[in-house]
N, C-alpha and C positions, 0 to 999 in steps of 0.2 A: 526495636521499640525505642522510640526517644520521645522529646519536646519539642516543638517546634514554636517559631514567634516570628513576628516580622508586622512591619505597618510600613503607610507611604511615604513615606518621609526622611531624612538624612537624620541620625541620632546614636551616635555610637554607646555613649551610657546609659539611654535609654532602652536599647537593643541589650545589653548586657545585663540590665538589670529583669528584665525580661525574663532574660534564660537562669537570671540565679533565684527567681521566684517560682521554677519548676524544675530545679536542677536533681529532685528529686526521679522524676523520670529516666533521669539521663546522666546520671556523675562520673561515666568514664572519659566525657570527654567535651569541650564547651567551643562553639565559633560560631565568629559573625560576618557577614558581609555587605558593605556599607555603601550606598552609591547616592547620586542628586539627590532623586526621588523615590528610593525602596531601604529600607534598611530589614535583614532578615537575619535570625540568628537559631542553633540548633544546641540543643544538650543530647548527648549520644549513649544511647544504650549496644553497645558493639555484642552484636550478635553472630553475624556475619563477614568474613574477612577484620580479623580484631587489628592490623594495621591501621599504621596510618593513614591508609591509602583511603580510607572509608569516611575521612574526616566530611565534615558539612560545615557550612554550605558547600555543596560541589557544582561546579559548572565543565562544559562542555570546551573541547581543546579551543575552539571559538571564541570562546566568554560570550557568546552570546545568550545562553540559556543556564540559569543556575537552580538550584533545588536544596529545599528542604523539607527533610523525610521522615513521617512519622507512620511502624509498620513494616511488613514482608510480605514481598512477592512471592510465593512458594515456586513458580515455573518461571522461575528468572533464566534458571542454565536452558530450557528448552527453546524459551524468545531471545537469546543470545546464539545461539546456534540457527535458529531457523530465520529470525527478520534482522540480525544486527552486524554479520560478517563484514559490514565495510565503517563501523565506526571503531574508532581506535581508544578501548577500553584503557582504564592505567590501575583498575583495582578488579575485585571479584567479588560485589558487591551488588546486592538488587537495586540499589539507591543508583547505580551507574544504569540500569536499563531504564529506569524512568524516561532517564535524560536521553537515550538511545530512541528508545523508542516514541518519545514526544517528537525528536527530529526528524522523525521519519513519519510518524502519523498525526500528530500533531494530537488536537482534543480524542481523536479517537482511539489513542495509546491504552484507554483504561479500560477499551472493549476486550484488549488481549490478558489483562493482569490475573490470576488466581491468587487471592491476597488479601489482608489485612491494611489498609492506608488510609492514610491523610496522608496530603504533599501542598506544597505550594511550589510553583516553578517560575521565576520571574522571565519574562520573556522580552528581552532587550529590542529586538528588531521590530516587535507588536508593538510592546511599550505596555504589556498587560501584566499580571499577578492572574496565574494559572492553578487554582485551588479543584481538588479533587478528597471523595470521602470515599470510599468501598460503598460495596452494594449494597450489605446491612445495616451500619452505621457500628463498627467493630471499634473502630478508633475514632474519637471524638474530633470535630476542628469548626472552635470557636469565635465567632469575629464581631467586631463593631463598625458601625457602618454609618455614619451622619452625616449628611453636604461631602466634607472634602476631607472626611479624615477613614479611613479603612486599618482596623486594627485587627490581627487572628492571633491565635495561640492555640497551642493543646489544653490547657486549664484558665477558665474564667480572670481566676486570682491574677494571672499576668497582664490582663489584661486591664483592670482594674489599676492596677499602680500608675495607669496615665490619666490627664486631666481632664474627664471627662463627663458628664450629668450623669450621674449614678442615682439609679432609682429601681426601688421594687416592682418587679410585674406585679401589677394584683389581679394576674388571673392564675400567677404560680401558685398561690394555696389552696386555692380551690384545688389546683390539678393537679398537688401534693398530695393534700388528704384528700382525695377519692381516687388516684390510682398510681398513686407512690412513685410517682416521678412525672415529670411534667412535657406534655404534648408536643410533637409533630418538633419545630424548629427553635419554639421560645424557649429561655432560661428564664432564675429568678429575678433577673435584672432587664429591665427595659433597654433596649437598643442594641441587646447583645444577642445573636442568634447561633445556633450548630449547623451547620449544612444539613441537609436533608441526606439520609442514607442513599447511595444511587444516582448522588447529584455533581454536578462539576458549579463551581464559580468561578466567575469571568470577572476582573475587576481591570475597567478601563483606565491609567495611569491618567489619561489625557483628558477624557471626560468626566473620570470622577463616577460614573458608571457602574451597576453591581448587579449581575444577574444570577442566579441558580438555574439551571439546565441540567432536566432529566437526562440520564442516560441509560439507567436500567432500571426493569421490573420484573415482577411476577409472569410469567405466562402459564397457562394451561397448555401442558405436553401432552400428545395423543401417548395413551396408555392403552393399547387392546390385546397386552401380554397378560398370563393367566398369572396370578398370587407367586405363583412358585418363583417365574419366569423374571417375575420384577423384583422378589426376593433377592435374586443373583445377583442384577445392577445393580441395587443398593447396596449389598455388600461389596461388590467393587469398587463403589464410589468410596465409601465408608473406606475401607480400607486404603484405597489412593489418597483421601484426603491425612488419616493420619500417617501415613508413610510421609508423603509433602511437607507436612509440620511437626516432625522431626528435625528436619534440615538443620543444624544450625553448627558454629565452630565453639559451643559452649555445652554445657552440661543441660540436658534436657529429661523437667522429670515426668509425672502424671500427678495430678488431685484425681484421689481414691477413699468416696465417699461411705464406698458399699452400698450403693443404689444402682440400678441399671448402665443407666449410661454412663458412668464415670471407670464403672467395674469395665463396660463395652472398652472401653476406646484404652485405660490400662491394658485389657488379657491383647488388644490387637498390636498394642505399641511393644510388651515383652514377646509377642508373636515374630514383630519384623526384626526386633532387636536380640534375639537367644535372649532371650528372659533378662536382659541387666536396663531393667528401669527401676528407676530410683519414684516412691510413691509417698504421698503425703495423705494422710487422714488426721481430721478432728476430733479428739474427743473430751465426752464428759465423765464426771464423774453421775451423772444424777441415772438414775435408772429409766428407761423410757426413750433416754436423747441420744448415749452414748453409739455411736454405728459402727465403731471399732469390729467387734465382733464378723462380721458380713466384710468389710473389710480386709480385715487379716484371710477371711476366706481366699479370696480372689486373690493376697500379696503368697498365700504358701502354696497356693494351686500354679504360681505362675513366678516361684522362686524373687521377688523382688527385692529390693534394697527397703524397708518400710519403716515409716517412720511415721510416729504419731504424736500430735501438739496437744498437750493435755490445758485445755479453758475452762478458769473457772469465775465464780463471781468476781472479785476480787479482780482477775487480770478487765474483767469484762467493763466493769465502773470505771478504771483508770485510764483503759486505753481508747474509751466511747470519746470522752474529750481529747485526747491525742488526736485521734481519728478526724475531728471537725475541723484540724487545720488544713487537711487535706480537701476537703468537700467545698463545690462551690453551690450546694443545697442542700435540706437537710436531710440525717442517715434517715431511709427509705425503708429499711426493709433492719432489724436486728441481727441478723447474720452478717451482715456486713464488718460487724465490727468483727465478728469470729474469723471473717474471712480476713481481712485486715493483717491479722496476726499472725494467720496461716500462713500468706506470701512473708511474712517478715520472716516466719521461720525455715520458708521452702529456700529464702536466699540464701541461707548459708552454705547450700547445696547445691544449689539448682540455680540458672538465671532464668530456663524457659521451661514454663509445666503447660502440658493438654490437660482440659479441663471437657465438661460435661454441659456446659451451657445450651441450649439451643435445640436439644432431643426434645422438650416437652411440647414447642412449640411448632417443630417442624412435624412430628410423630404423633400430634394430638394427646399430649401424656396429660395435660389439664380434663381429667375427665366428666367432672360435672361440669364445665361449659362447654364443652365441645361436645358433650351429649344434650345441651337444652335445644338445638334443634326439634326433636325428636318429640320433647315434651310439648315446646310451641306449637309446632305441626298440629296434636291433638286438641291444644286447647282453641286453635285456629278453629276446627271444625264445628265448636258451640259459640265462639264468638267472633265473629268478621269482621268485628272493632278493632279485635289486639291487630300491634305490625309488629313488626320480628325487632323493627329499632330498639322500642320501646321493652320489649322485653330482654334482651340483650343489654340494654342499659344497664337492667334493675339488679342481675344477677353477675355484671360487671364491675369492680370496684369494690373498695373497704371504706369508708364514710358514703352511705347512701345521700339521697339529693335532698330530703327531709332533714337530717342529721345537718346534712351543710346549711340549709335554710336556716334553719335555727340558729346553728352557733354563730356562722359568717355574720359578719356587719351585710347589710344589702350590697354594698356597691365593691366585694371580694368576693361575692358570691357567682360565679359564671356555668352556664348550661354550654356542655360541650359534644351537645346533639352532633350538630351541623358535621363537625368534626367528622364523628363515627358514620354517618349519614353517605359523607361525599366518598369513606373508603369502602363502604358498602356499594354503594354506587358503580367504583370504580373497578368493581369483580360483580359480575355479572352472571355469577352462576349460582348454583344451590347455598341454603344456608351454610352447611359445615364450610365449605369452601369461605365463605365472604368472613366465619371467624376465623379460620387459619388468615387469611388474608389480614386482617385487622392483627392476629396477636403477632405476623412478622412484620407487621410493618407500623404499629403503634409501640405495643408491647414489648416488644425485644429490642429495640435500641434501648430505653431506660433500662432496662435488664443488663444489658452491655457496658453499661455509662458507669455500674457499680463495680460491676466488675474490672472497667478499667483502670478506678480510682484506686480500689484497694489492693491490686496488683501493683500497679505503677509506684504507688506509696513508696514500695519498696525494691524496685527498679527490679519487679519480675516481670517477665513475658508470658500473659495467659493465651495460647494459643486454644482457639475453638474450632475442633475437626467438625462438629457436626453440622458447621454455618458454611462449610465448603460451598460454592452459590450454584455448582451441577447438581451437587446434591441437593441442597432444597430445592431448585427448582423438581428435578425428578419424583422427590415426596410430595410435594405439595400438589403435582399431579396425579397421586394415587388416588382411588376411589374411598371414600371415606371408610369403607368398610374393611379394608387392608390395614388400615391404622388403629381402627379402634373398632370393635368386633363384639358382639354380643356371643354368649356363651356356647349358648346354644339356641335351635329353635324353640325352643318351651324356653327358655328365657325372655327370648325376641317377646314371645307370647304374654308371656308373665308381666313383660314391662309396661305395657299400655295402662296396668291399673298403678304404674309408681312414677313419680316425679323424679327430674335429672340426677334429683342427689341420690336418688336411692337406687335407678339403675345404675349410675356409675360404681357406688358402693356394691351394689350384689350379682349386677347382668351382664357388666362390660367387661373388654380384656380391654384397657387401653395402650397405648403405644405396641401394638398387636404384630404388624412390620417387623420392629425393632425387636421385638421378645423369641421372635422368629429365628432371627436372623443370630442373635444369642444366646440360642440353645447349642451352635458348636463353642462358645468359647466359655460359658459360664453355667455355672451348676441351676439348679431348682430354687435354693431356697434364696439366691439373689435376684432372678428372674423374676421371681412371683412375689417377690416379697411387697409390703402394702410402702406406698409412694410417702416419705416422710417429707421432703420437700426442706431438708436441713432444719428443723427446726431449734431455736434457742430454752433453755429449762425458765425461763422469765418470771414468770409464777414460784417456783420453787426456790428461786434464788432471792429473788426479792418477798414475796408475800406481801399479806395485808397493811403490813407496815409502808412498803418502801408506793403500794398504790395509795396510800393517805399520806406520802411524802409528794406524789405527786401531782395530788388534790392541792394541796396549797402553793406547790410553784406555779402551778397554770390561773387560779384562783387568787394569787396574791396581785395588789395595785401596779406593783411597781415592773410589773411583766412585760414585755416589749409587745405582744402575741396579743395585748389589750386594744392594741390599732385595728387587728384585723377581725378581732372577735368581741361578740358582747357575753361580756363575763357573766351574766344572771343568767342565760340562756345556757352557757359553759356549763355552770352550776346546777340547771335545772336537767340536762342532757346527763350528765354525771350520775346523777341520783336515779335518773329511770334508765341507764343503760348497761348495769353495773351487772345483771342478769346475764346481758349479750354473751356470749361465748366467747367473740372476737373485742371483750372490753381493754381487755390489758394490752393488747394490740394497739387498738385505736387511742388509746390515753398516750402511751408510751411513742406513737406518731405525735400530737399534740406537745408532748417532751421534747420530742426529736428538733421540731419546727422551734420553741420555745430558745431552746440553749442554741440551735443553729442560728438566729436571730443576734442571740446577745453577743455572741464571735464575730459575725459578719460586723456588728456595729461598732465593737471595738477595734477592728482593724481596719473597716472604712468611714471614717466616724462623720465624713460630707454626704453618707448614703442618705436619699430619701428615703424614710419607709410611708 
């Protein structure tokens, strides 16, 4: 795992200054490589081969083709063995089969990769800039793009240090508060975009030129094996995936939440390795939050190394603004910062932990959306008005489109129908399918993008077994009802008179597969246990006080947050919303966005807002 940077142009201080505005990612090792028109530069997280020999930029014994690498190839040694016998290797390094294998196949190298990437590959004899993202979008790769200038990076920030029109998207708040992190390819800055997960970019040196090109997706896999039968593949996948991402010539541990999935992919990881994995859990003091317990379950059933970060308010205040120099939008989600700290502390241990990302979305673990299906369906049959878009909207998202009316000024206010619309669209089969479809491929990159921030912070490698791309593909081809399973038939029966939230609360087994599949490696009361989804004690630690501290920052003149909101609207939403459940949630986004705002302006102080 590293940084990557590069633009088109000859600039050597510019290239270094680059790599030392991310050298967080990557401080074991720093290089550039400089020519007419490409300047590219890497900060190195040595995971793999810790030699020299791994340094970046690398190029090919040719110098025709050079690379910079951000990511792991997990089946480097099997494509080194089967397509690469006639290039002449000089290290043992996935970052060498790149190059191996783009010479051999050119754009079509990344059909063979099982892995984690971003790369950019300059290619001297095209005279092109060869940009590639993995199939989820695991690792971020950021670029700027106007007339004749083409800038990438791993983080935003790097990008930014050059002389460029810097300006707010004002469709990013909108797409902040209503679904905590922002749509398909834009950031919070105009002219800056992410590659598309699945996508390759093409940047013509000569024309100036910029294309993104799909290269993979989703497909529907014929599944006509019986529950048991597909039970068995998924646990092979599952387990080849963490065997894979293992690999590494460093200290490799697990995040061990004491929830399913985290518990899964620890018992399978002390499975391959005679029980010496090293495991990390969170905890609280408050009662309610702490998962320690459920935790240390799975760490003495499976003899580990265990180890737990004790977060309290205190570390939680000091380190939320620590945290925002790292971020290039605002924190999304409150756990972040918990998480933050977590990798800070897993570092002194560990460089690369497997983590539990990806089970909710591939295994339908979201159970009251992934069961509104079921409720649409019924309400379908007394009105032939409602479409499934529209109801999918309403129960998608935290600031509903009322909420945004109101507070947004008009012209930050944006409807991102069309969006959900065209990836609806673009799955073609029953409802459950078209939301799995939407939450891997909307959903789970912003999911990703937090995770990478707050790992990388502290130059750890979060390796995600359950984004293996055979295995989602193979889940995502199960029948919905493999994955998430009503109880019984007198429940099935029962449900018709109860709406999503309450079959899911009383009728469903969700992530039904995966619970299956975990009854050889974990006990009951981890299995079954009710889905906490890491929650922070927010209310307990702060109380009424610190939410009428937050009344008056958002509330106050001299707010930044007053561009994009109209404060009496602010004020009047505050006062009729305080009931909601989800209030301290949505204030403490409105915070997030606020103090994120006042950072960014003090360190780009030519931004438009």
């Amino acid at each position: 795992m590293c940084g990557i940077n590069g633009f088109n142009w000859k600039d050597k201080a510019k290239i270094n200054q680059m790599n030392n505005e991310i050298i967080h990612r990557g401080p074991d090792n720093q290089g550039i490589a400089v020519f007419n028109n490409v300047s590219l530069g890497h900060d190195r997280l040595s995971i793999i081969d810790l030699s020299d020999r791994g340094h970046q930029p690398m190029c090919n014994d040719e110098k025709t083709i050079y690379i910079v690498f951000n990511g792991e190839i997990y089946n480097y040694k099997e494509l080194r063995e089967e397509f690469c016998q006639d290039y002449k290797f000089h290290s043992a390094t996935d970052t060498e089969i790149i190059l191996a294998m783009y010479q051999r196949f050119q754009d079509k190298c990344v059909d063979y990769f099982n892995g984690m990437w971003t790369f950019c590959i300059f290619d001297l004899e095209k005279n092109i800039l060869f940009c590639s993202r993995d199939r989820l979008g695991i690792k971020p790769f950021y670029y700027y793009y106007e007339g004749e200038k083409f800038i990438f990076s791993s983080e935003i920030k790097a990008i930014l240090i050059h002389k460029i029109k810097k300006k707010l998207n004002p469709k990013a708040i909108s797409s902040f508060l209503r679904y905590r992190y922002i749509l398909e390819d834009e950031t919070f800055f105009e002219g800056i975009y992410n590659i598309k997960p699945g996508y390759n970019l093409i940047y013509d040196l000569e024309t100036n030129e910029c294309q993104q090109i799909q290269y993979w997706d989703l497909n529907q896999l014929e599944t006509i094996d019986t529950f048991n039968k597909q039970k068995v593949i998924i646990e092979q996948e599952l387990v080849k995936s963490v065997n894979y991402r293992m690999v590494a010539d460093v200290e490799v541990g697990s995040i061990l939440s004491g929830g399913i999935d985290s518990s899964l992919t620890s018992a399978i990881m002390a499975d391959l390795n005679n029980n010496h994995v090293n495991t990390y859990t969170v905890k609280f003091n408050e009662d309610g939050f702490d998962e320690t317990p459920y935790a240390r379950l799975v760490a003495e059933k499976y003899k580990t190394r265990h180890n737990e970060i004790l977060i309290d308010q205190d570390d939680y205040i000091a380190v939320m603004n620590e945290y925002l120099k790292y971020k290039d939008e605002p924190i999304g989600v409150p756990n972040e910062v918990a998480l933050f700290l977590l990798y800070r502390d897993i570092k002194k241990t560990a460089t690369v932990v497997l983590a539990g990302e990806g089970a909710d979305e591939i295994f339908a673990g979201y159970g009251r959306i992934f069961r509104s299906p079921f409720d649409f369906l019924k309400e379908s049959i007394h009105n032939e008005d409602i479409n499934f878009l529209d109801f999918f909207m309403n129960i998608y998202g935290y600031f509903s489109d009322d909420d945004l009316k109101l507070i947004l000024k008009e012209e930050f206010y944006y409807d991102f129908r069309e969006i959900f619309k065209n990836y609806m669209l673009k799955c073609p089969r029953d409802y459950y399918t078209k939301i799995s479809y939407i939450f891997l491929k909307l959903h789970l990159p912003g999911l990703l993008l937090r995770s990478d921030v707050s790992s990388m912070a502290s130059a750890v490698e979060s390796r995600v077994p359950f984004l293996d791309h055979n295995l989602v593909q193979f889940v995502y081809s199960l029948p919905f009802d493999f994955k998430n399973k009503f109880k019984s038939i007198s429940a099935l029966k029962k449900s018709v008179d109860l709406n999503y939230n309450e079959i899911s609360e009383i009728n469903d087994i969700p992530k039904y597969m995966l619970k299956e599949i975990a009854k050889k490696y974990l006990m009951d009361d981890i299995i079954y246990r009710k889905k906490q989804g890491f929650p922070l004690p927010l209310n307990k630690w702060f109380g009424e006080n610190y939410i009428n501290k937050l009344k008056i920052l958002l509330l106050n003149d001299n707010n930044i947050i007053k561009n994009y909101v109209n404060i009496e609207n602010l004020k009047e939403w505050i006062e009729n919303t305080e009931n909601d459940k989800n209030f301290g949630l949505k204030l403490w986004m409105l915070y997030s966005l606020e103090i994120w705002l006042n950072s960014i302006k003090k360190k780009n102080p030519d931004l438009v807002f």
